[in-house]
Structure formats: C-alpha cells, structure tokens
N, C-alpha and C positions, 0 to 999 in steps of 0.2 A: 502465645508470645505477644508481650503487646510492644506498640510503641510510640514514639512523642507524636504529638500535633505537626513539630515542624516535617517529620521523616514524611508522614501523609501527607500532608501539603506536597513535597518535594515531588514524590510520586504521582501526585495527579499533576501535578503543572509539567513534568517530565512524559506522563503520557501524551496530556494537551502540545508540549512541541514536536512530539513524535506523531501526529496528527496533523500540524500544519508544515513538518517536514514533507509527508507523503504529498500533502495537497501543493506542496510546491515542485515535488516531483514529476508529480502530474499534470502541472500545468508546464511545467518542461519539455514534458515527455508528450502529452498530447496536446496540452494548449491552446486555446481559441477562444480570442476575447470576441465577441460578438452574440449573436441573441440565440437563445436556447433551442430554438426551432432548428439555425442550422447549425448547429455544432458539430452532428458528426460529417457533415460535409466538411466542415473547417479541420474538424481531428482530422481528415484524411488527407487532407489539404499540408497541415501542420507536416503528418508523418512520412509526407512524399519529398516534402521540401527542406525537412529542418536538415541543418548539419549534422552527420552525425558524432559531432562534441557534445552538439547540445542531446539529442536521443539519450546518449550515455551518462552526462552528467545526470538525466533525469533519470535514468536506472541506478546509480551510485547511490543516489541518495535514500534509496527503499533502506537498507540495513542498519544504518543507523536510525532511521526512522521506526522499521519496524521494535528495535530493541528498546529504546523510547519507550513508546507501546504498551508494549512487554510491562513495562514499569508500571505505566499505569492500569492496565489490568492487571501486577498485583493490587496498586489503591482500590479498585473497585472491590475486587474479593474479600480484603481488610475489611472495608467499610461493611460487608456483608454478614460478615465472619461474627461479631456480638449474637447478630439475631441469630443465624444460623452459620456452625463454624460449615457443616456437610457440605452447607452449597454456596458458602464463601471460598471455597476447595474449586468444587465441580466448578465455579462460572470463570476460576481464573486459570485452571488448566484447560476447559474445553476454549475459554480466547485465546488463550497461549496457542494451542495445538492450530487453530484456524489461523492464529500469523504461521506460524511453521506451513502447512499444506499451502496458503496462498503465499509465503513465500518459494517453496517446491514450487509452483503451476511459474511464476515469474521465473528461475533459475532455467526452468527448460524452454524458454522465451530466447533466451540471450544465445543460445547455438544457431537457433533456427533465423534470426538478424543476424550475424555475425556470416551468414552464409551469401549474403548478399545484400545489405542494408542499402549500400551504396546504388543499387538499381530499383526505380519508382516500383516495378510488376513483384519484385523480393519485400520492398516496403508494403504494400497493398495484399498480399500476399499473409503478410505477416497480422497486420491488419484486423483479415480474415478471420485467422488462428487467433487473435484477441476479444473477437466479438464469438466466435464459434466457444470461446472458451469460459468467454462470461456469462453466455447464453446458458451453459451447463450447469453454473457453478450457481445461478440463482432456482434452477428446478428445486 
C-alpha cells in the first residue's frame, strides 16, 4: 500500500508530539528541574509533595501520548517497508506491542496510588514499585 509524502510527514510529526506529550507527562508526574546528580532525590521530593491533580494530570496524559506514538511507529515501519516490507511489519508490531505492555505495567500503577496517594509512606512506597519495576523491565 503506498502512500503520499504529506500522510508520512503527518505520522512522524504525530509520533514526534506523542513523545514530547510523554516527556511532558513526565515532567508532571515526576519532575525536577535541577542537576542530574540529584534528580532522584528531587523525583522523590516532587512525588511526596506534588498534589495529587498534578500526579494525575501527569498520568492522563500517557494515552493520548501513547496513541500518538503508535502513529509514529507506523512512519517508522513505512519508511522501512521499501527495503524490507518483513521487517517494516515486525519493527512496527514489536513497538506497538512494547507501548501496549508498558502501557499494562502503568495501568496497574494507578490502583496501587489510588490506595493511598494522599499519605508521603503510600507515595514512597509507590515509588518503590516504580524503580523495582524499571529496574526489571531494563534486564
């Protein structure tokens, strides 16, 4: 299937804001302007203290983000697809499927805050379970 110049363009610039969506989320959600040495002192700082409006706005914002994304990893498999359609296929299902499971690992995030967000030791706590889980997910 082919398609215009403009449709690609639109897809990668649609990926590109679903990318600075997340990084805005993120800086939401954990945020700390200061030097890289102490950041996660700060992130923990950020997630003890922030309201949780702001916590949440920064989780709201993943799904439209991630679907973003999505888009642009199909541009990227397009773009691939001429030389090879096999693994212009395989690189935009296996990204698809890695937003899908890391968006799974975030959905079961939101019960385990929601049980106590409002208390610093449920924040820290939670925390925890975010550095235990990123710790896994880079093995």
């Amino acid at each position: 299937m082919t398609h215009n110049r403009a449709t690609h363009r639109l897809a990668g610039l649609a990926g590109f804001a679903g990318a600075l969506l997340f990084f805005c989320g993120d800086m939401l959600f954990y945020g700390h302007f200061g030097a890289g040495s102490t950041f996660h002192e700060g992130m923990q700082h950020v997630v003890r203290e922030a309201s949780p409006g702001r916590l949440f706005t920064g989780g709201l914002i993943g799904p439209p983000a991630a679907c973003l994304c999505t888009i642009g990893f199909w541009h990227v498999g397009q773009n691939i697809t001429p030389r090879s359609p096999t693994l212009g296929r395989v690189i935009f299902y296996t990204l698809a499927a890695m937003m899908v499971a890391g968006s799974a690992v975030h959905a079961l995030w939101v019960p385990a805050s929601q049980q106590g967000m409002s208390s610093p030791r449920m924040r820290l706590n939670y925390l925890q379970l975010y550095d235990d889980t990123g710790s896994w997910l880079t093995i």
